[in-house]
PDB file of the backbone (N, CA, C, O) and the ligand in Angstrom, with CONECT records:
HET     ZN  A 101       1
ATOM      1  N   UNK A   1      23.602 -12.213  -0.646  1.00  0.00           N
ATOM      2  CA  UNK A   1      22.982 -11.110   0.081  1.00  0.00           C
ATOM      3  C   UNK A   1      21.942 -11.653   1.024  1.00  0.00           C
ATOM      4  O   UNK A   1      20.775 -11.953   0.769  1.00  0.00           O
ATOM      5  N   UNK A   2      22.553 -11.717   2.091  1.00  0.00           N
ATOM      6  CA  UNK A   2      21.527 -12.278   3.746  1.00  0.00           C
ATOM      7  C   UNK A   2      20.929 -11.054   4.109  1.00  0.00           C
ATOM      8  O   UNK A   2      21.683 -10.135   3.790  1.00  0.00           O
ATOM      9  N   UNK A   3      19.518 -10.508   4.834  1.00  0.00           N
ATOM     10  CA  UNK A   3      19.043  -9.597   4.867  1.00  0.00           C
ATOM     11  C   UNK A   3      18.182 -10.086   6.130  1.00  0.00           C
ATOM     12  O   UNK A   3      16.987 -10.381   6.112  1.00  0.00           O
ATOM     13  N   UNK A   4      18.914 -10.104   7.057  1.00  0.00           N
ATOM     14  CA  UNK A   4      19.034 -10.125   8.626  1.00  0.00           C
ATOM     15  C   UNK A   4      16.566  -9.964   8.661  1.00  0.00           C
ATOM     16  O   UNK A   4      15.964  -9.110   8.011  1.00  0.00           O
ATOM     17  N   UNK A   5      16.191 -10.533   9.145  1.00  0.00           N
ATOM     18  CA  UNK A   5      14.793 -10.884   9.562  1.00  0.00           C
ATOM     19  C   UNK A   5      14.403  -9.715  10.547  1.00  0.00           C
ATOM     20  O   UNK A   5      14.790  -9.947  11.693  1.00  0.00           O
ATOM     21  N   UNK A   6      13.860  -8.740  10.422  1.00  0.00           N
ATOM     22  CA  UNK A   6      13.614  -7.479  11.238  1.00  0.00           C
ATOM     23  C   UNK A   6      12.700  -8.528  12.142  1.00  0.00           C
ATOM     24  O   UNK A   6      12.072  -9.555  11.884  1.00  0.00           O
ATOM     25  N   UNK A   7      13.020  -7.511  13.681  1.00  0.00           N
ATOM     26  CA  UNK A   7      12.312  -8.019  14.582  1.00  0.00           C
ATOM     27  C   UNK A   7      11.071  -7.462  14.743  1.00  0.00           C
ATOM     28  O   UNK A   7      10.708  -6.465  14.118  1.00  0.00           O
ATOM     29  N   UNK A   8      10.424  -8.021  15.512  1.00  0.00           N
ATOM     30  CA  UNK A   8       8.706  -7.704  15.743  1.00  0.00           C
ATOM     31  C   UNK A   8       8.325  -6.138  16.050  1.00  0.00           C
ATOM     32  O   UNK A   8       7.330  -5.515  15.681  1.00  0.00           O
ATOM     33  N   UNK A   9       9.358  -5.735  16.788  1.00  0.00           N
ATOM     34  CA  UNK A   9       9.516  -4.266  17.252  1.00  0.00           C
ATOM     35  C   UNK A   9       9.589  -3.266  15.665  1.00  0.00           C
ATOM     36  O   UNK A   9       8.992  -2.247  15.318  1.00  0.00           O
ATOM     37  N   UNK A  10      10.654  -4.170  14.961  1.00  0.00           N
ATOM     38  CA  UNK A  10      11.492  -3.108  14.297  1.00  0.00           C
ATOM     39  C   UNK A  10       9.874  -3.293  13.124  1.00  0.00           C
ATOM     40  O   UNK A  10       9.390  -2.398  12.430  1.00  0.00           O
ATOM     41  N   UNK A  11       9.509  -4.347  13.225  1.00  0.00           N
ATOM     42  CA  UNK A  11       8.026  -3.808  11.984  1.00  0.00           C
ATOM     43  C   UNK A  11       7.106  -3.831  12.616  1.00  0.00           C
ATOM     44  O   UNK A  11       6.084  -3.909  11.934  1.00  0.00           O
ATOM     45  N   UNK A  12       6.917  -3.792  13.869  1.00  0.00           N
ATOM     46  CA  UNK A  12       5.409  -2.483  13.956  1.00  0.00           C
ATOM     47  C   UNK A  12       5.938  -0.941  14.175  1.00  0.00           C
ATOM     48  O   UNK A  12       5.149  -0.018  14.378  1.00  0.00           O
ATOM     49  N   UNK A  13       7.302  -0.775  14.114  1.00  0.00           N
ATOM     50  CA  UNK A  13       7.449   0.406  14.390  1.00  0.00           C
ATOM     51  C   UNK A  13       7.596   0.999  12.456  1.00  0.00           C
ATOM     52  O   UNK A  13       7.409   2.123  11.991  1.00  0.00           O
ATOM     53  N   UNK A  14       7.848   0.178  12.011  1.00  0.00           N
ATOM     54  CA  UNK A  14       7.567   0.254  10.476  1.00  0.00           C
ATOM     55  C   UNK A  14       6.357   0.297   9.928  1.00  0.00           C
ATOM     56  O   UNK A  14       6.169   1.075   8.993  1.00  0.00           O
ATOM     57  N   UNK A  15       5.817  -0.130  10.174  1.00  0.00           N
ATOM     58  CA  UNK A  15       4.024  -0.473  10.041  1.00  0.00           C
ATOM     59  C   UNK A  15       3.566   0.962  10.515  1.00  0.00           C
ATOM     60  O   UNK A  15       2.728   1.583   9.862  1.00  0.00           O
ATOM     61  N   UNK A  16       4.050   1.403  11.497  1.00  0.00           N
ATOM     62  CA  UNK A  16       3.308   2.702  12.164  1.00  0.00           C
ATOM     63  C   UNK A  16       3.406   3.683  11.915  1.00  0.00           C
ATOM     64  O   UNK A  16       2.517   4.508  12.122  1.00  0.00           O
ATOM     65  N   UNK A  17       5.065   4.078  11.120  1.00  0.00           N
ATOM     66  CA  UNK A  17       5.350   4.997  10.748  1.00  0.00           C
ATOM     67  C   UNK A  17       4.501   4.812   9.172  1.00  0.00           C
ATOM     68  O   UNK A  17       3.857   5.836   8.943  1.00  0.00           O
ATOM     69  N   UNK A  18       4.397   4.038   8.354  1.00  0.00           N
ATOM     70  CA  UNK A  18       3.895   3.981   6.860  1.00  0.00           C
ATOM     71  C   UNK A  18       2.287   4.744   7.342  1.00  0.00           C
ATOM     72  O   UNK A  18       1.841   5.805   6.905  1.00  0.00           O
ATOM     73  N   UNK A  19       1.617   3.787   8.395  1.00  0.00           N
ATOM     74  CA  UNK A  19       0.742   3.696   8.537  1.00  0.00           C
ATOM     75  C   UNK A  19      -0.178   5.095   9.063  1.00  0.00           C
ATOM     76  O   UNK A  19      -1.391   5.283   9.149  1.00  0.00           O
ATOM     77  N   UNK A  20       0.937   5.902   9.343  1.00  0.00           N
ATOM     78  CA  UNK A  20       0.639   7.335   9.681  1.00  0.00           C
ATOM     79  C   UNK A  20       1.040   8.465   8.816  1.00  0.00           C
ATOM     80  O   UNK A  20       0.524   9.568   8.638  1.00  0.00           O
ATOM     81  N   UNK A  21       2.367   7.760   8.201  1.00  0.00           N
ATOM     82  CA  UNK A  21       2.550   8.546   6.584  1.00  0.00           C
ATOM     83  C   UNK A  21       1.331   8.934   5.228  1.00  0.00           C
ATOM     84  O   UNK A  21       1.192   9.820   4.384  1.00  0.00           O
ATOM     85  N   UNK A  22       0.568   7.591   5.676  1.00  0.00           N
ATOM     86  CA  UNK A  22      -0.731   7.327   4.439  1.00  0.00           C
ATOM     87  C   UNK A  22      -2.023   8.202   5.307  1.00  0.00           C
ATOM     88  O   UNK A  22      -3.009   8.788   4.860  1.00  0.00           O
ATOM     89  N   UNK A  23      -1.716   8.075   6.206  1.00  0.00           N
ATOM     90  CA  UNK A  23      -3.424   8.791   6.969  1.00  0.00           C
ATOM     91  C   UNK A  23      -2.994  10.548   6.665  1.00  0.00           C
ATOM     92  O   UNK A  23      -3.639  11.347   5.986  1.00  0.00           O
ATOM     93  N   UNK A  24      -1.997  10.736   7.245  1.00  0.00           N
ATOM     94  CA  UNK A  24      -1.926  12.163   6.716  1.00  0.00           C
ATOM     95  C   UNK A  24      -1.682  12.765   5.085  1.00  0.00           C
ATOM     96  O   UNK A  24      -1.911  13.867   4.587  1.00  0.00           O
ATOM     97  N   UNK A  25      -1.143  11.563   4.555  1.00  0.00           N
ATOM     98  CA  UNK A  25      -1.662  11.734   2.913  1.00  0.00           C
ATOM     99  C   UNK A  25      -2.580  12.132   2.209  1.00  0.00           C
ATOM    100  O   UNK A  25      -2.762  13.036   1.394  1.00  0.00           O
ATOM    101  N   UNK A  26      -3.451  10.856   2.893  1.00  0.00           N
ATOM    102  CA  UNK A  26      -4.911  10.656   2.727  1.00  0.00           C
ATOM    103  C   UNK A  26      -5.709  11.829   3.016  1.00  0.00           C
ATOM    104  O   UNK A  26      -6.457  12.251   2.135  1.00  0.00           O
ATOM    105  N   UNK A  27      -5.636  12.487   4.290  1.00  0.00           N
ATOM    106  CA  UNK A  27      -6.104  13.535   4.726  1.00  0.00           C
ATOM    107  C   UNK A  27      -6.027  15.283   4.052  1.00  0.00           C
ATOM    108  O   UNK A  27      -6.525  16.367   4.356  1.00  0.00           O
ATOM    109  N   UNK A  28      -5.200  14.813   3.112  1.00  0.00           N
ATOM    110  CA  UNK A  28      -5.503  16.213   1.951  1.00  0.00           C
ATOM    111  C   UNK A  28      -6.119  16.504   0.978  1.00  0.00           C
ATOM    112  O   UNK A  28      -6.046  17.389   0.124  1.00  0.00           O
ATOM    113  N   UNK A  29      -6.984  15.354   1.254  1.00  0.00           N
ATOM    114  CA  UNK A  29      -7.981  15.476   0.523  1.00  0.00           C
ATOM    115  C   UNK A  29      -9.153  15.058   1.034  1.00  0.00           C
ATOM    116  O   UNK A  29      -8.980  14.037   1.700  1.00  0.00           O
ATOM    117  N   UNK A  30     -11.140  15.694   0.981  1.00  0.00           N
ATOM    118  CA  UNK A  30     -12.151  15.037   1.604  1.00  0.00           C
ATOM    119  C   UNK A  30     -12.176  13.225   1.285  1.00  0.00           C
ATOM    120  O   UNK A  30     -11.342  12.554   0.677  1.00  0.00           O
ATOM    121  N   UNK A  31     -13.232  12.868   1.833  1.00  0.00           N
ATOM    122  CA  UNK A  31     -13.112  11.553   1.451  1.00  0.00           C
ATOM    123  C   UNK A  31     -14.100  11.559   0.736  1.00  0.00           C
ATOM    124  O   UNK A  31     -15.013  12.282   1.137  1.00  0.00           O
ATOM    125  N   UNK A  32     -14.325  10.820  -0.522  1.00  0.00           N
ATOM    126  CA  UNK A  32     -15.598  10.553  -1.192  1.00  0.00           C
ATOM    127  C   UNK A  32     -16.370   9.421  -0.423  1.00  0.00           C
ATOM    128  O   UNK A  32     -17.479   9.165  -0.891  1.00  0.00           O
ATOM    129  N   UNK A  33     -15.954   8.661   0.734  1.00  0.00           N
ATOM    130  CA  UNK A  33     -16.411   7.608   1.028  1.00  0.00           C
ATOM    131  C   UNK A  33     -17.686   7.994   1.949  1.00  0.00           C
ATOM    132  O   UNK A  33     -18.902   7.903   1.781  1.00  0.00           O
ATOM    133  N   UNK A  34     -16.643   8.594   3.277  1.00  0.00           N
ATOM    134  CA  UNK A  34     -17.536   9.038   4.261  1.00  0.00           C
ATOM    135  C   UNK A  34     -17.902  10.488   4.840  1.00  0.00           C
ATOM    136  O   UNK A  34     -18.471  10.823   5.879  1.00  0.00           O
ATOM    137  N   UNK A  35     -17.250  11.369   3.559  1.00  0.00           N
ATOM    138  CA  UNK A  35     -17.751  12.883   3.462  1.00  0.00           C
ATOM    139  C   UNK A  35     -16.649  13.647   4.407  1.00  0.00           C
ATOM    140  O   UNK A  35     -16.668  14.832   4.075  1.00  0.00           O
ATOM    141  N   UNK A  36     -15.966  13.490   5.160  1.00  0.00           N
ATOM    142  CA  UNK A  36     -15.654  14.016   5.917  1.00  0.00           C
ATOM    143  C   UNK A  36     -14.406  15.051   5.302  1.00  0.00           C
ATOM    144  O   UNK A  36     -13.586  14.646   4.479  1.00  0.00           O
ATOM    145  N   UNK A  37     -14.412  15.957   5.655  1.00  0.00           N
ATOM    146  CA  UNK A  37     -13.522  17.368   5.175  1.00  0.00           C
ATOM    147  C   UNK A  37     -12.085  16.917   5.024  1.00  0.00           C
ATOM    148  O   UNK A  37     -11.680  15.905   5.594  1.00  0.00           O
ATOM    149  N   UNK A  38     -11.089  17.892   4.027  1.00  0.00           N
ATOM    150  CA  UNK A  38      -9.617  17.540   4.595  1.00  0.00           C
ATOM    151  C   UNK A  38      -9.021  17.954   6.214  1.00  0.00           C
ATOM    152  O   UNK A  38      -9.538  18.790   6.955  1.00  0.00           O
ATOM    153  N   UNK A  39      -8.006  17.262   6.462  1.00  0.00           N
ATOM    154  CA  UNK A  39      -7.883  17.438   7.751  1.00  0.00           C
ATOM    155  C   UNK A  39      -8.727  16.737   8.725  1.00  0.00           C
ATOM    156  O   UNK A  39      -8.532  17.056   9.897  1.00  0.00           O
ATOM    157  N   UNK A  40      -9.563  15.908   8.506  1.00  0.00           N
ATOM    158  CA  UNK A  40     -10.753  15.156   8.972  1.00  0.00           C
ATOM    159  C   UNK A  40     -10.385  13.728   9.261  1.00  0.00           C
ATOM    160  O   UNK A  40      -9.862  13.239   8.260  1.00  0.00           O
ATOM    161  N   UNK A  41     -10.461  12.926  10.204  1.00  0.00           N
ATOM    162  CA  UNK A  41      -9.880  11.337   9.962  1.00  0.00           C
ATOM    163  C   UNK A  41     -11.309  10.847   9.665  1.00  0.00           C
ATOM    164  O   UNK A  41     -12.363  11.422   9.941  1.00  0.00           O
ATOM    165  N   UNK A  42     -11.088   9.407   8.908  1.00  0.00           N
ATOM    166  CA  UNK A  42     -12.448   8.946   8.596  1.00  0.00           C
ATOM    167  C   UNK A  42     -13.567   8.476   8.830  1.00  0.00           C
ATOM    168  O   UNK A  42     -13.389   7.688   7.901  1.00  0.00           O
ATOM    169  N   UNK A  43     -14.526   8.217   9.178  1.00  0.00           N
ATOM    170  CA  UNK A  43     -15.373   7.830   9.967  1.00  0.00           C
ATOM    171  C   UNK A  43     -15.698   6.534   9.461  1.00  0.00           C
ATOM    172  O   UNK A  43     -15.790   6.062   8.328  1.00  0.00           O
ATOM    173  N   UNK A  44     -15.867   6.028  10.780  1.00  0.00           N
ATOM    174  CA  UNK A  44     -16.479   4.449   9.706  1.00  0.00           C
ATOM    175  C   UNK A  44     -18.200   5.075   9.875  1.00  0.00           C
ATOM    176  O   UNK A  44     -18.633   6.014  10.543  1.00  0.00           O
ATOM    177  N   UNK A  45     -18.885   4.110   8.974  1.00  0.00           N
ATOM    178  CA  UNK A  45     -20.133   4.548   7.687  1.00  0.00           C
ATOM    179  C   UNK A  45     -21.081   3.930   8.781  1.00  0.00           C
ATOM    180  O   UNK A  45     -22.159   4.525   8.766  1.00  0.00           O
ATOM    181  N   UNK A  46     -21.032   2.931   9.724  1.00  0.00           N
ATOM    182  CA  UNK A  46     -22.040   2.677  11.002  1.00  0.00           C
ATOM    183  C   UNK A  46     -22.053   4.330  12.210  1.00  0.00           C
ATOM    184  O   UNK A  46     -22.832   4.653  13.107  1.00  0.00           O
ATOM    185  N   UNK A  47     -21.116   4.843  11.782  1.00  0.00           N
ATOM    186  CA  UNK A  47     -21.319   5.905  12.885  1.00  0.00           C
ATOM    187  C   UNK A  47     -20.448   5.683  14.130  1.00  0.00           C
ATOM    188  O   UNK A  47     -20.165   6.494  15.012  1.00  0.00           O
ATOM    189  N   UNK A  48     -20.118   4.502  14.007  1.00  0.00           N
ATOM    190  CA  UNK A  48     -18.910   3.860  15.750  1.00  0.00           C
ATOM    191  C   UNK A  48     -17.611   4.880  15.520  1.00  0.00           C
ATOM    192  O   UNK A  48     -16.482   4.623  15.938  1.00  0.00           O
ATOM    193  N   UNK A  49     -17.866   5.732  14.998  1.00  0.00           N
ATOM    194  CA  UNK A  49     -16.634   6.744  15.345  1.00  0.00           C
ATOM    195  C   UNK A  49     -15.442   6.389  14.167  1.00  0.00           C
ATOM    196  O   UNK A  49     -15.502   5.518  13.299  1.00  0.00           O
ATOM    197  N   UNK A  50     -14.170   7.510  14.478  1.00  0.00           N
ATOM    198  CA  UNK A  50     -13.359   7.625  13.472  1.00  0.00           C
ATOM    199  C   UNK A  50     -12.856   5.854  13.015  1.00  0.00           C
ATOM    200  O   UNK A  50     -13.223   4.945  13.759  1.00  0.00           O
ATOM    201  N   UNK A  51     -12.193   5.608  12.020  1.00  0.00           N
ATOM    202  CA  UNK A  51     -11.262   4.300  11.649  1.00  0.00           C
ATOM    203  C   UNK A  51     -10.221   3.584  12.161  1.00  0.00           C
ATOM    204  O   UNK A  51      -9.144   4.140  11.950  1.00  0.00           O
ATOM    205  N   UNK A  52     -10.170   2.878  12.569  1.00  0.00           N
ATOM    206  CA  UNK A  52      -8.983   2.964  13.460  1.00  0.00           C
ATOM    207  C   UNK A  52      -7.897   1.936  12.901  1.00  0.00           C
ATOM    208  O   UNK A  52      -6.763   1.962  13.380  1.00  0.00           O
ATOM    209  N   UNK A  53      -8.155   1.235  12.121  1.00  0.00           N
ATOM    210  CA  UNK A  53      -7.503  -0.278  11.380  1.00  0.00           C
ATOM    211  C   UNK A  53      -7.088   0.780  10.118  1.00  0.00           C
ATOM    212  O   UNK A  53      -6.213   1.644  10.175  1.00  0.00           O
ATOM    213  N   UNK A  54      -7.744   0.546   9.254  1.00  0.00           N
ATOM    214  CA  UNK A  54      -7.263   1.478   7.909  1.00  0.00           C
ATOM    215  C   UNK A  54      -6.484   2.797   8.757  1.00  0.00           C
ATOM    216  O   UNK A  54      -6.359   3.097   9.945  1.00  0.00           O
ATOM    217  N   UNK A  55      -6.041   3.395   7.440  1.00  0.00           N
ATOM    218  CA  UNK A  55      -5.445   4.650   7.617  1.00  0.00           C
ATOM    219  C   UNK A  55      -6.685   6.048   7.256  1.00  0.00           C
ATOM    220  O   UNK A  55      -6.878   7.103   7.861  1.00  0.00           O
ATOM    221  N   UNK A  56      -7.200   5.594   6.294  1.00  0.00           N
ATOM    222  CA  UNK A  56      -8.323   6.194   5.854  1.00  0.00           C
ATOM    223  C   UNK A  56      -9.328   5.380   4.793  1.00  0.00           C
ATOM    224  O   UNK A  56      -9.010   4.203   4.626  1.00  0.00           O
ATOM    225  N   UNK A  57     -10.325   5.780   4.162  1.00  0.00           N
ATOM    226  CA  UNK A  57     -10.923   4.283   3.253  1.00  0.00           C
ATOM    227  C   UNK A  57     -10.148   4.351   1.467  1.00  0.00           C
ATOM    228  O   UNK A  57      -9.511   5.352   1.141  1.00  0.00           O
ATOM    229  N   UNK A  58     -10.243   3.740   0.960  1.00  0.00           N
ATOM    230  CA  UNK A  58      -9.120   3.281   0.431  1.00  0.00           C
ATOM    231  C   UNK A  58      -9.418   4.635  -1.143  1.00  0.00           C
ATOM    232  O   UNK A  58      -8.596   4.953  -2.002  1.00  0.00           O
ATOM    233  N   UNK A  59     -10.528   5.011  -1.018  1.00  0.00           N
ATOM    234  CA  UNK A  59     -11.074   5.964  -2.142  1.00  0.00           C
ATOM    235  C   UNK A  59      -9.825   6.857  -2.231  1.00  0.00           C
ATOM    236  O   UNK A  59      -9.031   7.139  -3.129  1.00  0.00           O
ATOM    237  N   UNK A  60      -9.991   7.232  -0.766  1.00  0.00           N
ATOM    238  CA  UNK A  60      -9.577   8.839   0.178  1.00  0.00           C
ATOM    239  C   UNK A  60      -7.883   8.740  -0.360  1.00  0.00           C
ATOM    240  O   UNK A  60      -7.195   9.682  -0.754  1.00  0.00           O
ATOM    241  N   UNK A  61      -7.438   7.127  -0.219  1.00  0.00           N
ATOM    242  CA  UNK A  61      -6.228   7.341   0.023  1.00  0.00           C
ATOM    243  C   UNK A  61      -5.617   7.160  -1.540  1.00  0.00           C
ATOM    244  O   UNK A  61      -4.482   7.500  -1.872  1.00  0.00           O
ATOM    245  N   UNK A  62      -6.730   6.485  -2.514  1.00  0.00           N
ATOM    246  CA  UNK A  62      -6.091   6.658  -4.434  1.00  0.00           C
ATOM    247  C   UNK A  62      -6.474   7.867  -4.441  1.00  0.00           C
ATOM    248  O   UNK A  62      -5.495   8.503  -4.833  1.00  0.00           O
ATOM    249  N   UNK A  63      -7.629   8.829  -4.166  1.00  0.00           N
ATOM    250  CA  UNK A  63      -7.844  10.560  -4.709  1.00  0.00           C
ATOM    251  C   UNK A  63      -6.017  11.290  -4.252  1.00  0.00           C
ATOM    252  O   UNK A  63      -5.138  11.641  -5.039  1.00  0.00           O
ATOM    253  N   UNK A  64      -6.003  11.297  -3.004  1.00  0.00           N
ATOM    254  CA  UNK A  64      -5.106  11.622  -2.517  1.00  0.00           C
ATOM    255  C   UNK A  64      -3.496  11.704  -2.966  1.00  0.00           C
ATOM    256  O   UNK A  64      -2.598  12.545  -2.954  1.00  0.00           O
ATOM    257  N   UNK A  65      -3.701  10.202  -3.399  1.00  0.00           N
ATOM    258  CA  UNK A  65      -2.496   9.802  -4.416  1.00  0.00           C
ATOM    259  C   UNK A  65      -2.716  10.693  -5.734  1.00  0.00           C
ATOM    260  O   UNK A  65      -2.351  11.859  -5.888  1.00  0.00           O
ATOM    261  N   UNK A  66      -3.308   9.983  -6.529  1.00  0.00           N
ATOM    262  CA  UNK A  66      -3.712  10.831  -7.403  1.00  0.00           C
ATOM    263  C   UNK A  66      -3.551  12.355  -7.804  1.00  0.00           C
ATOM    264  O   UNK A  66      -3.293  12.828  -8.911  1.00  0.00           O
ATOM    265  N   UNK A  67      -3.739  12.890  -6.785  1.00  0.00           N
ATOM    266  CA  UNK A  67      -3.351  14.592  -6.105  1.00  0.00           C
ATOM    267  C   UNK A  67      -1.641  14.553  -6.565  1.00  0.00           C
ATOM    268  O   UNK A  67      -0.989  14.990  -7.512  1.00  0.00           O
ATOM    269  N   UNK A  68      -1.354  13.783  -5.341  1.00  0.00           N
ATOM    270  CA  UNK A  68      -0.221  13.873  -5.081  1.00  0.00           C
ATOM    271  C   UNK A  68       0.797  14.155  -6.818  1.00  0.00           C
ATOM    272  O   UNK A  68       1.672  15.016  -6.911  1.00  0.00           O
ATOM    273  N   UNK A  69       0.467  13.396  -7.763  1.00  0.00           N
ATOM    274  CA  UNK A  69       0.745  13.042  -9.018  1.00  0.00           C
ATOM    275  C   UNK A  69       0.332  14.014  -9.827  1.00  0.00           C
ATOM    276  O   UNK A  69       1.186  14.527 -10.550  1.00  0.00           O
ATOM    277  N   UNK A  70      -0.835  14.418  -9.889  1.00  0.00           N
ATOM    278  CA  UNK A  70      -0.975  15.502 -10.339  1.00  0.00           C
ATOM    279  C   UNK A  70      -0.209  16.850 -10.098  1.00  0.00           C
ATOM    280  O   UNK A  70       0.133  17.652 -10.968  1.00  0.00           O
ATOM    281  N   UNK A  71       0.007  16.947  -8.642  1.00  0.00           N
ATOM    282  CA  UNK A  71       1.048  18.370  -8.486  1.00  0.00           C
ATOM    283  C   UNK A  71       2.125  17.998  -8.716  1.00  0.00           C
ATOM    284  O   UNK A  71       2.910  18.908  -8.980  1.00  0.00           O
ATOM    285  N   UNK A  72       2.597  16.824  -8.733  1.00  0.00           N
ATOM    286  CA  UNK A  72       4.026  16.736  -9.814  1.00  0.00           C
ATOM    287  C   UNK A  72       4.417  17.291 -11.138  1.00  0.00           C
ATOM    288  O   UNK A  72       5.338  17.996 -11.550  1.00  0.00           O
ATOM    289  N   UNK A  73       3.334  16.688 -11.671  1.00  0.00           N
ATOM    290  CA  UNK A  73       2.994  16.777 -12.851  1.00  0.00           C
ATOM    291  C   UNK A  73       3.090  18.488 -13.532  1.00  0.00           C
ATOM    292  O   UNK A  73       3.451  19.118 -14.526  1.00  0.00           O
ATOM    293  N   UNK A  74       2.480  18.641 -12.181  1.00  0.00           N
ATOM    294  CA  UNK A  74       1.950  20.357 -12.757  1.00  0.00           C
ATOM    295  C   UNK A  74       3.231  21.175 -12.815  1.00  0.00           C
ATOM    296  O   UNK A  74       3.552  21.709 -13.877  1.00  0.00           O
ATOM    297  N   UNK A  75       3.931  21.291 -11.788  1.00  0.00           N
ATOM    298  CA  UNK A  75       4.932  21.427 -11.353  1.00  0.00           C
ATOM    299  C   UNK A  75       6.842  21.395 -11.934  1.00  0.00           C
ATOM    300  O   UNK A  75       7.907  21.970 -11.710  1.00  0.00           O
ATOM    301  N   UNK A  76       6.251  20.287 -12.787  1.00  0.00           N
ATOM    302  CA  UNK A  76       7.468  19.891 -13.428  1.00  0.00           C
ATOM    303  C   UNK A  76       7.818  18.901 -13.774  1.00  0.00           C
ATOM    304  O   UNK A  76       7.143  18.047 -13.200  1.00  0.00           O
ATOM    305  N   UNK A  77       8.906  18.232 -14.768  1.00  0.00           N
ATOM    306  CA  UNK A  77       9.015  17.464 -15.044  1.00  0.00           C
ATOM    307  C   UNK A  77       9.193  16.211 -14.089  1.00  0.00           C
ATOM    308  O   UNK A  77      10.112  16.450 -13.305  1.00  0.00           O
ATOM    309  N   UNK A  78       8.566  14.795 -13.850  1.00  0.00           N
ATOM    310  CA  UNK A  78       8.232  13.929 -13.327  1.00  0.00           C
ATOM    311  C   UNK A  78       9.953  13.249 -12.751  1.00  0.00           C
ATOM    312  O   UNK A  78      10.956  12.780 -13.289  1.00  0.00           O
ATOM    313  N   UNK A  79       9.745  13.388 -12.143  1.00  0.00           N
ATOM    314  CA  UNK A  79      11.448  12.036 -12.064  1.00  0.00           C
ATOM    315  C   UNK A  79      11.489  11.449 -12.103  1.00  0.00           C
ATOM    316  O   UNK A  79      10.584  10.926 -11.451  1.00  0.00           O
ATOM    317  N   UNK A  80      12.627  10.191 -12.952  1.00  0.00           N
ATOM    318  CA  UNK A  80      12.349   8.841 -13.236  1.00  0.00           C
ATOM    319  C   UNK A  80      12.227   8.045 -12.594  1.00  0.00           C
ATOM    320  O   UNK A  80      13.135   7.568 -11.912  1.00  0.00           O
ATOM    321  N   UNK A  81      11.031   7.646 -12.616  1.00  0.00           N
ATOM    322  CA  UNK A  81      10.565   6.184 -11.328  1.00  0.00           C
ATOM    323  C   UNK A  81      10.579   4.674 -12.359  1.00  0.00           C
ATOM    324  O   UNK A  81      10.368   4.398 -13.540  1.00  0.00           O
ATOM    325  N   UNK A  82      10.787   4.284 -11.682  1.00  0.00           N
ATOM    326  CA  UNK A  82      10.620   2.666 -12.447  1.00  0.00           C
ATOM    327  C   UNK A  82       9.292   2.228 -11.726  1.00  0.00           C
ATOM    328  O   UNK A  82       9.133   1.985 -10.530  1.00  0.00           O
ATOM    329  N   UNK A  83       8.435   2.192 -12.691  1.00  0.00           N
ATOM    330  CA  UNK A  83       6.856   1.417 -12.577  1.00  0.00           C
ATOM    331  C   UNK A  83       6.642  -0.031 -12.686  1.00  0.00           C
ATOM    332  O   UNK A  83       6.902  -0.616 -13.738  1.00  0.00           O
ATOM    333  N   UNK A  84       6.284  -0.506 -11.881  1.00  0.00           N
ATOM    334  CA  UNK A  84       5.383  -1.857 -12.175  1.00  0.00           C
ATOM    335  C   UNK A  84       4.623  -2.062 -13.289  1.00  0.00           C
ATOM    336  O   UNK A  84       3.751  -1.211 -13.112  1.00  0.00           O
ATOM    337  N   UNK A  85       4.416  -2.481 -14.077  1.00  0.00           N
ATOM    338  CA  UNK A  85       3.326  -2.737 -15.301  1.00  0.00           C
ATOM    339  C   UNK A  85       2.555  -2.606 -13.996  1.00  0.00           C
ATOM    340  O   UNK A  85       2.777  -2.720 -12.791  1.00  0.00           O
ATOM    341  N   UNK A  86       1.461  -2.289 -14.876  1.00  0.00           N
ATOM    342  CA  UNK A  86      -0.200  -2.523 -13.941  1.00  0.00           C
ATOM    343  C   UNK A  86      -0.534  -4.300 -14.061  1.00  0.00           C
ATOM    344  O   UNK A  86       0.000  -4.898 -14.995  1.00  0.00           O
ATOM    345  N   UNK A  87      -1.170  -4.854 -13.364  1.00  0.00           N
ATOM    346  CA  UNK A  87      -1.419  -5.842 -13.926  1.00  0.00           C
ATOM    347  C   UNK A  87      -2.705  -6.240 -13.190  1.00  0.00           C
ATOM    348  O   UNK A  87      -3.302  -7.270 -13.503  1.00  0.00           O
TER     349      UNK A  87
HETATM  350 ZN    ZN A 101     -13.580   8.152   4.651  1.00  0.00          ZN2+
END
């Protein structure tokens, strides 16, 4: 199994799509970091305006998760995922 080397294009256009998948994730919930509301992008903590490297700070984006898991949870039975041990 050869698995052809994506080109430079094909992963920042991968990178961008994840990378905008997680900011609007992130964004359903406030941030504990830098206060800012849901629906809010994050501010960096000097005041130089929203984040622009991260997607959001990394609190914003485990609460978020977290969320996310929880309304599964609530919701119904979980579907089988295969987990990583924590390590
Ligand atoms: Zn934040």
């Amino acid at each position: 199994m050869s698995r052809r080397r994506p080109t430079r294009a094909e992963l920042a256009a991968h990178y961008a799509r994840e990378w905008l998948a997680e900011r609007d994730a992130a964004q359903t919930v406030p941030c504990p970091t830098c206060g800012v509301d849901v629906d809010e992008t994050c501010q960096h903590l000097d005041g130089s305006g929203p984040l622009d490297r991260q997607p959001a700070h990394y609190r914003r984006i485990r609460a978020a998760a977290d969320l996310a898991a929880t309304r599964r949870t609530a919701t119904g039975p979980r579907p089988p995922e295969p987990r990583s041990s924590p390590t």
